[in-house]
C-alpha positions as a LaTeX table, in Angstrom:
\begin{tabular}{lrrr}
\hline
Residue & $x$ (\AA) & $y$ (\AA) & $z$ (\AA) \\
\hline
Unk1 & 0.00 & 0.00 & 0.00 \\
Unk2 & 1.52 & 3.81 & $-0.95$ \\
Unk3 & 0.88 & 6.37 & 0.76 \\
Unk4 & 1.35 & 10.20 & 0.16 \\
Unk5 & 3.63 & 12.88 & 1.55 \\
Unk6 & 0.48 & 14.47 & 3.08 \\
Unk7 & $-0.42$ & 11.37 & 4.59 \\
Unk8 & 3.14 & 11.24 & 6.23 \\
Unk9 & 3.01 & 14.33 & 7.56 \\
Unk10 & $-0.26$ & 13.77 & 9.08 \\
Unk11 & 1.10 & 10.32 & 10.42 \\
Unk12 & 4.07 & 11.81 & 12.31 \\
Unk13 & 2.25 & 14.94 & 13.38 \\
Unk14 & 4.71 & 17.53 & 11.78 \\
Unk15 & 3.26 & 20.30 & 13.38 \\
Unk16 & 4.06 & 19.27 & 16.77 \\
Unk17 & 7.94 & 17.93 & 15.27 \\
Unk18 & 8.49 & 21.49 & 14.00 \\
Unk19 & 7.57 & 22.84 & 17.64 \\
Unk20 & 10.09 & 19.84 & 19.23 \\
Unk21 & 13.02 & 21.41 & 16.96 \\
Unk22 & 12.39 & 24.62 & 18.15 \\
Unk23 & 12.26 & 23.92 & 21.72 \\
Unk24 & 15.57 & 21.53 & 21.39 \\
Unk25 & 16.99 & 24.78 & 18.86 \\
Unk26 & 16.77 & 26.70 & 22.17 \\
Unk27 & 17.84 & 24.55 & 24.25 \\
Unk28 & 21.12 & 24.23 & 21.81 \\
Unk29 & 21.25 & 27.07 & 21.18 \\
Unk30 & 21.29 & 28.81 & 25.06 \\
Unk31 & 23.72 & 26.05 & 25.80 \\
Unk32 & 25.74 & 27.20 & 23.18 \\
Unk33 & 26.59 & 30.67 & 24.90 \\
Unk34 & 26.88 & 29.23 & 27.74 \\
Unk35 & 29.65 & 26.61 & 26.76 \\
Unk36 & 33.01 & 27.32 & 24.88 \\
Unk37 & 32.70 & 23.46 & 23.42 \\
Unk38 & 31.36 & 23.91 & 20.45 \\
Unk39 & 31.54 & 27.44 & 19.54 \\
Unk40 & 34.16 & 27.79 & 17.13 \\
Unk41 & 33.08 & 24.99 & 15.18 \\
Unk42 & 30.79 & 24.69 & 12.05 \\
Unk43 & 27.04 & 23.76 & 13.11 \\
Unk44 & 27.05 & 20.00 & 12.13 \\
Unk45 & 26.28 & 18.93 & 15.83 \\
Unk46 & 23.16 & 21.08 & 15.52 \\
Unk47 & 22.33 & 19.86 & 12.13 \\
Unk48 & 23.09 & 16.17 & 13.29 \\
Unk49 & 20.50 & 17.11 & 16.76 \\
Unk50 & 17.96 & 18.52 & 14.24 \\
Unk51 & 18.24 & 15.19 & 11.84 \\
Unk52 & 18.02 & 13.04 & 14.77 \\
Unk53 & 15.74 & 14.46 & 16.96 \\
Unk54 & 12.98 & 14.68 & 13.62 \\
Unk55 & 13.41 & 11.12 & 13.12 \\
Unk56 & 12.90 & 9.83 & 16.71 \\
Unk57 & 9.69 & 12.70 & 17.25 \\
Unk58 & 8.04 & 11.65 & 13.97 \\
Unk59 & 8.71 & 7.61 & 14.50 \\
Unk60 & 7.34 & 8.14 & 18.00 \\
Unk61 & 4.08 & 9.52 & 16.72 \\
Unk62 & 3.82 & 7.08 & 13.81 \\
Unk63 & 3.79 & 4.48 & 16.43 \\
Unk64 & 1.51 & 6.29 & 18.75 \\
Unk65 & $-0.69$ & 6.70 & 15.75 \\
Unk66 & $-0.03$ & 2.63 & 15.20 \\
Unk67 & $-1.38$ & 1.71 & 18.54 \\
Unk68 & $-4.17$ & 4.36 & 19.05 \\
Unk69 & $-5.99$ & 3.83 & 15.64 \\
Unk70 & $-9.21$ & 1.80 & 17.13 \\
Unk71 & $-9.64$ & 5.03 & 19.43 \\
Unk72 & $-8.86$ & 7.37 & 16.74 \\
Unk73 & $-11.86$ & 6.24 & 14.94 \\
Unk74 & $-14.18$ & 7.22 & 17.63 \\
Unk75 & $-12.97$ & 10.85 & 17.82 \\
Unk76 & $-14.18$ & 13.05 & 14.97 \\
Unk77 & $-10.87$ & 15.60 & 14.91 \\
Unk78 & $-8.70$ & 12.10 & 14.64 \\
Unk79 & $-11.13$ & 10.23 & 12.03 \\
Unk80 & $-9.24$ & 11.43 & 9.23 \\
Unk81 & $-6.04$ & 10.21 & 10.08 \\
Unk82 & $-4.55$ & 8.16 & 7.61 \\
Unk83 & $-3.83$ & 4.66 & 10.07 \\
Unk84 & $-8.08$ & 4.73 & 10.87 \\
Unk85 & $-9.47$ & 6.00 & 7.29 \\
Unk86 & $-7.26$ & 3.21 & 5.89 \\
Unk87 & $-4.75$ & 4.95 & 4.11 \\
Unk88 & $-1.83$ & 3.54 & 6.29 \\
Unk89 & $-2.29$ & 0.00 & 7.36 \\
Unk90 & $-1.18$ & $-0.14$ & 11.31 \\
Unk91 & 1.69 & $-2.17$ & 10.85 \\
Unk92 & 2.84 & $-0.07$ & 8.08 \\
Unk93 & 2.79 & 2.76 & 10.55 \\
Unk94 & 4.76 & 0.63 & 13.11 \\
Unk95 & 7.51 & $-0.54$ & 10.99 \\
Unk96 & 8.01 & 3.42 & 9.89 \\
Unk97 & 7.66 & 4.63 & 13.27 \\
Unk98 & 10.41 & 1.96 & 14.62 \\
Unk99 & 12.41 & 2.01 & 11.92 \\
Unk100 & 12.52 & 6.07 & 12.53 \\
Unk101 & 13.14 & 6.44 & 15.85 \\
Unk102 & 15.96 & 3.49 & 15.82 \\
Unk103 & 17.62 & 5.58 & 13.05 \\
Unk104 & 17.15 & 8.66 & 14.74 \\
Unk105 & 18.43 & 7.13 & 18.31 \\
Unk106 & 21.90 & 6.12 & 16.74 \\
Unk107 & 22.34 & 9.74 & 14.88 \\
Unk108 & 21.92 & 10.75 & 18.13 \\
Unk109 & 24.19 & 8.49 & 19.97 \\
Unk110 & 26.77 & 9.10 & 17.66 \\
Unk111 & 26.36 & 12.67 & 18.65 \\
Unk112 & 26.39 & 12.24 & 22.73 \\
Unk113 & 25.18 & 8.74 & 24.13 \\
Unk114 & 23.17 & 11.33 & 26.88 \\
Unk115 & 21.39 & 13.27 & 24.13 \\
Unk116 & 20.32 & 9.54 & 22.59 \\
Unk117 & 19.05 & 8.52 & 26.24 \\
Unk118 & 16.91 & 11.45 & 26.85 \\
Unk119 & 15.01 & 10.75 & 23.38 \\
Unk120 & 15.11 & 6.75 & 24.16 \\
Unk121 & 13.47 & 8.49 & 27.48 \\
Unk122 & 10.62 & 10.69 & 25.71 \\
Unk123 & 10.18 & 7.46 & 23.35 \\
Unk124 & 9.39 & 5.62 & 26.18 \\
Unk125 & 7.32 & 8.20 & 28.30 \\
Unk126 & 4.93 & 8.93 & 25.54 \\
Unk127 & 4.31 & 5.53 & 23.94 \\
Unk128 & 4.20 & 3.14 & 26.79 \\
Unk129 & 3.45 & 5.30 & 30.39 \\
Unk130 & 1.30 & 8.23 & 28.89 \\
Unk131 & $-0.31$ & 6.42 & 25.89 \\
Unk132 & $-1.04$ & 2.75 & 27.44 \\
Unk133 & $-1.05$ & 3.32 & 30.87 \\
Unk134 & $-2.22$ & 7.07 & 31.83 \\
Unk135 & $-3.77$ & 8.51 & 29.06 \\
Unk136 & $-6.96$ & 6.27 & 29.35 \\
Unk137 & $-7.24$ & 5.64 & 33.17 \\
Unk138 & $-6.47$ & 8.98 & 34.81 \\
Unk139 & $-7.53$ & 12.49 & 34.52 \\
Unk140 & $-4.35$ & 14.18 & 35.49 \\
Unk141 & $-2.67$ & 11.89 & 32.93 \\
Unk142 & $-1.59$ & 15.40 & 31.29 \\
Unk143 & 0.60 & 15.90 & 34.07 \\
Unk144 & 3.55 & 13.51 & 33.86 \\
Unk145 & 2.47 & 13.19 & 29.98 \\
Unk146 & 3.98 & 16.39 & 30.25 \\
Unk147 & 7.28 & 14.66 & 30.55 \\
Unk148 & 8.47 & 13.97 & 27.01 \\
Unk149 & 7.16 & 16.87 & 25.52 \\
Unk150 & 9.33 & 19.01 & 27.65 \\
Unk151 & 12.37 & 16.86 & 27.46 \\
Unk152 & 13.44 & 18.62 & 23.42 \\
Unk153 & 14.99 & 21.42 & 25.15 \\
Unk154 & 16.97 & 19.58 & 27.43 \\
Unk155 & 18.06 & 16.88 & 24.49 \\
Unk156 & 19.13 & 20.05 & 22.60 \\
Unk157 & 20.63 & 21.63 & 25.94 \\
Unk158 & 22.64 & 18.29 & 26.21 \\
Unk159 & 24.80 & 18.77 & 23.03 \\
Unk160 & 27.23 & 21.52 & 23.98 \\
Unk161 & 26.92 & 20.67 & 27.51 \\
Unk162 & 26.30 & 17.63 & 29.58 \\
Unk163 & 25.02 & 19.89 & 32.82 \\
Unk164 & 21.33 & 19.02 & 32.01 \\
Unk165 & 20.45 & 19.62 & 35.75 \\
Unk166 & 22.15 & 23.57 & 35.23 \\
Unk167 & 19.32 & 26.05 & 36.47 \\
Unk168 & 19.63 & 27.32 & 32.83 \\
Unk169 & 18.02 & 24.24 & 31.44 \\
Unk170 & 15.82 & 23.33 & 34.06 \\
Unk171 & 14.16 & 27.03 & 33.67 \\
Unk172 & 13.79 & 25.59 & 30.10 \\
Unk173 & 12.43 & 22.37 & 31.10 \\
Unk174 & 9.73 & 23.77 & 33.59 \\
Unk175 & 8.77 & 26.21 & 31.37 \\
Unk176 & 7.81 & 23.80 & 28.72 \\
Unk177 & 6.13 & 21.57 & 30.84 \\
Unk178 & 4.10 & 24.38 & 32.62 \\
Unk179 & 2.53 & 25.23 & 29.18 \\
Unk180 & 1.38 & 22.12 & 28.16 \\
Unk181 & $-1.64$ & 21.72 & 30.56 \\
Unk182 & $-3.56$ & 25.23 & 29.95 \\
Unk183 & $-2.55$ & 24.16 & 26.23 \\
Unk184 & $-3.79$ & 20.58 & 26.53 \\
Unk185 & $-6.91$ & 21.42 & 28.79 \\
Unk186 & $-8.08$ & 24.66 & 26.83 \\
Unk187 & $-7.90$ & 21.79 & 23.84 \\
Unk188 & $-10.23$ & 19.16 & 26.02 \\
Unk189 & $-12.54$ & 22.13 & 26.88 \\
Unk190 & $-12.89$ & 22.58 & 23.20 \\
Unk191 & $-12.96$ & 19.16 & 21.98 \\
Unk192 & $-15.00$ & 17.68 & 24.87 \\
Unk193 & $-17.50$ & 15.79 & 22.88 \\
Unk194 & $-14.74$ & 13.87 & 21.11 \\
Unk195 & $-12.82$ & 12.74 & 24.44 \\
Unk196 & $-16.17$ & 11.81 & 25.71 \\
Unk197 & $-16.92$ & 9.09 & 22.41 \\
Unk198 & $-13.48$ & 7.95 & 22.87 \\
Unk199 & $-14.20$ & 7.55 & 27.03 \\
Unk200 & $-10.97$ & 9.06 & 27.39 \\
Unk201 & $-11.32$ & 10.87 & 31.05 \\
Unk202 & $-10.18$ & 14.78 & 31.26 \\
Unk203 & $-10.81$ & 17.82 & 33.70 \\
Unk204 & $-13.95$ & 19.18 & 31.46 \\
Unk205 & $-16.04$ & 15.51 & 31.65 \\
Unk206 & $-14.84$ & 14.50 & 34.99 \\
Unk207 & $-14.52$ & 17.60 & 37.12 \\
Unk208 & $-16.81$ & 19.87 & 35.21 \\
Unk209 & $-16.16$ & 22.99 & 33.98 \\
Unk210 & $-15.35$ & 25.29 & 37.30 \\
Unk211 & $-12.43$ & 22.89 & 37.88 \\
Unk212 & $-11.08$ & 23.25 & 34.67 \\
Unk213 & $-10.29$ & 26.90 & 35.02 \\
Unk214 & $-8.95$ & 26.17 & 38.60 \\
Unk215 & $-6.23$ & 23.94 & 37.15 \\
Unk216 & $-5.52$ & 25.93 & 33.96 \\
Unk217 & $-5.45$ & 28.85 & 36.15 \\
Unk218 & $-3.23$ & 27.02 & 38.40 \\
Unk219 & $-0.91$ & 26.25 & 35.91 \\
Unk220 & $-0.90$ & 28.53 & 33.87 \\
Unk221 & 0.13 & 31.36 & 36.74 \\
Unk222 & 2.86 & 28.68 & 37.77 \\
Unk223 & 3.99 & 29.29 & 34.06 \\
Unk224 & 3.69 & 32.79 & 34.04 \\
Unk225 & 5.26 & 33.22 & 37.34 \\
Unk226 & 8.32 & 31.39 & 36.42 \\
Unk227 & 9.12 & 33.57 & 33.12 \\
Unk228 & 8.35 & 36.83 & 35.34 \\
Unk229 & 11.65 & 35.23 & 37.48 \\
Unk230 & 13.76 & 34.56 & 34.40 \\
Unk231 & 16.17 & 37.07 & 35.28 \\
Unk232 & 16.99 & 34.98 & 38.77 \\
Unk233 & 18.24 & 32.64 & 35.96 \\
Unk234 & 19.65 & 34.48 & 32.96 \\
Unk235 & 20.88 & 37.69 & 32.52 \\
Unk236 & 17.44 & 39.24 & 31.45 \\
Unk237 & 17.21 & 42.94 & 30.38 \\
Unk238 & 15.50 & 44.41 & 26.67 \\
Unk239 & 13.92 & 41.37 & 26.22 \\
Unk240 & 12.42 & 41.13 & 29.96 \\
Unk241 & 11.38 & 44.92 & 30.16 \\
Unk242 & 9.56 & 45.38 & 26.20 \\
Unk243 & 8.27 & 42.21 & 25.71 \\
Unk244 & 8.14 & 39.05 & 28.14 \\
Unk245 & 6.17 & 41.42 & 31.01 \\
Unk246 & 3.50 & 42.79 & 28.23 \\
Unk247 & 3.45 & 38.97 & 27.20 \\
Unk248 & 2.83 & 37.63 & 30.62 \\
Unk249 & 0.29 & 40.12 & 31.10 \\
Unk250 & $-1.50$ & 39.25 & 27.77 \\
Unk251 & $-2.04$ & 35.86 & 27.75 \\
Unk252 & $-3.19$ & 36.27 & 31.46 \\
Unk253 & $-5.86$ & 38.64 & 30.14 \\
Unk254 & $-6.61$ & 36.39 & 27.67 \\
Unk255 & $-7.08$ & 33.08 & 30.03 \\
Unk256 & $-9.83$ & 35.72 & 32.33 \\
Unk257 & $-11.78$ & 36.40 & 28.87 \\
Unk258 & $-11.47$ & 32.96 & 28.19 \\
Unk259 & $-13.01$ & 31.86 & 31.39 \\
Unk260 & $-16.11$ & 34.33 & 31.07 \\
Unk261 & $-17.01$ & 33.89 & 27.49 \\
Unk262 & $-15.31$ & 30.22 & 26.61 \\
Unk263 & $-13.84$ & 31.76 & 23.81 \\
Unk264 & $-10.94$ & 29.34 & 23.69 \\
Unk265 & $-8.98$ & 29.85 & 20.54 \\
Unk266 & $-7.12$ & 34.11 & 21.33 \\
Unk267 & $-6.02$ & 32.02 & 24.64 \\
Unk268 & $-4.81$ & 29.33 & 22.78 \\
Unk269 & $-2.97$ & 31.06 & 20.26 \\
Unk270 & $-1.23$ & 33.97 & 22.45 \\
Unk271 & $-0.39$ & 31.05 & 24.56 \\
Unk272 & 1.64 & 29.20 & 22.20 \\
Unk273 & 2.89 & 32.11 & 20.95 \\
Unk274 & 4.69 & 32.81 & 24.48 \\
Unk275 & 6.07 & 29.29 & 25.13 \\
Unk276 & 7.98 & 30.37 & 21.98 \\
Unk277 & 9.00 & 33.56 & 23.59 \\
Unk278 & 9.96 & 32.37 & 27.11 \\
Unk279 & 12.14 & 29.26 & 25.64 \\
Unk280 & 13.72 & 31.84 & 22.91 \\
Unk281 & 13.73 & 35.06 & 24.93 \\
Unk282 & 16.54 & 34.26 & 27.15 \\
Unk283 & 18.68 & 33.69 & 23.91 \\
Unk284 & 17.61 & 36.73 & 21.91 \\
Unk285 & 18.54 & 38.39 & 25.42 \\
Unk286 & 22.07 & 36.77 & 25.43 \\
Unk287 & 22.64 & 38.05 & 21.53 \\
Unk288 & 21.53 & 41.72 & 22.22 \\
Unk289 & 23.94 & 41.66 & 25.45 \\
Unk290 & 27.07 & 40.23 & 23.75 \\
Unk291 & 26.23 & 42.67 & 20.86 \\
Unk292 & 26.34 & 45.72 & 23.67 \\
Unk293 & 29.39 & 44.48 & 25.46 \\
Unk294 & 31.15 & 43.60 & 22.00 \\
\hline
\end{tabular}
């Protein structure tokens, strides 16, 4: 059976691939100044991390996609997805999605053995704990599902250094993970009625509506909070001042209006746009500063 580029990309989720690159691209990249290893060298460890780190992301959701097709078919927003409307056979999805992320694992080992266990890490997160175990049986599954999809800015912190566990990178970490559960739950608020066919239990069905806020809220103030103390970790100063405080303040205007009208998607989208801004801003920062002391 062929299938079509657009039916790839659908298969390994490339939206969500492109966002892992940029997270681990920060991660790098802040690393990078942070860490006389690497920088007089040409970029081939960053092109080898970007080569490596698409093929393990995209395998990994070929196989999630692999294993979840029988629920995918319940859902209306995952119907069309080429394992359940029968344009990729399940075990044609497997053998990509392994054959991927084992290709992806050795670029990546060949690069740093720790960079290859993080991934082998995320792999094993997502697709066994989150998608078999949590996903279906608990309502804070989001939580430690969290896990892997914060881990690309540590795998890319990992390159030019092996201090993971620096404050640098864990700021990175944290504020990656924060995100995802106002992002995730805004999305079940939304999509309610599919999760619900699928009997897949989240905040919205089983706590109701009141305690969905309280836990976005929660979260997302633990997010905003720990970008307002960026410059505890990094040397913050243009970028702080003009435009991570008016950010903050934004998308926590947004989440209020949000919670009044249920008008989820200006939350949603100035949200995402300032995960992108608190993983980047402390680099941006870093270039502007070198540029003034230079």
């Amino acid at each position: 059976m062929y299938f079509s580029l657009r039916d790839y990309l659908k298969l390994t989720k490339s939206g969500i691939v492109f966002f892992a690159l940029v997270s681990a691209g920060a991660g790098y990249t802040l690393a990078l100044h942070l860490s006389a290893e690497y920088m007089f060298s040409v970029p081939w460890p960053f092109l080898w991390l970007l080569a490596g780190l698409y093929l393990v992301v995209s395998g990994s959701f070929a196989l999630n996609q692999s294993y979840e097709w029988r629920l995918d078919r319940t859902m209306k927003r995952t119907q069309t997805r080429p394992v359940p409307c029968g344009k990729i056979t399940a075990l044609q999805a497997f053998a990509l999605g392994i054959s991927q992320v084992i290709l992806g694992l050795l670029i990546l080992l060949a690069l740093k053995p720790l960079t290859a266990g993080l991934a082998l890490l995320a792999v094993l997160l997502y697709n066994l704990f989150y998608t078999v175990f949590w996903k279906k049986k608990w309502v804070f599954a989001p939580v430690p599902g969290a896990l892997p999809g914060a881990l690309p800015v540590m795998i890319g912190y990992s390159v030019p250094s092996s201090s993971i566990f620096s404050i640098e990178s864990l700021y990175l970490f944290f504020i990656l993970f924060l995100w995802q559960m106002p992002h995730f739950w805004s999305l079940a608020l939304h999509y309610k009625k599919d999760y619900q066919s699928a009997g897949i239990p989240v905040l919205p069905l089983n706590l109701g509506l009141n305690k969905t806020f309280y836990y976005i809220g929660f979260y997302l103030l633990s997010y905003l909070g720990l970008a307002l103390l960026s410059p505890l970790f990094f040397k913050m100063n243009v970028i702080y001042i003009f435009i991570l405080i008016p950010f903050c303040i934004k998308v926590f205007l947004e989440f209020i209006k949000f919670s009044k009208k249920l008008n989820w998607k200006p939350f949603f989208i100035w949200l995402n746009l300032s995960v992108l801004l608190f993983l980047w801003g402390p680099v941006f920062d870093l270039w502007i500063y070198s540029a003034i002391q230079s």
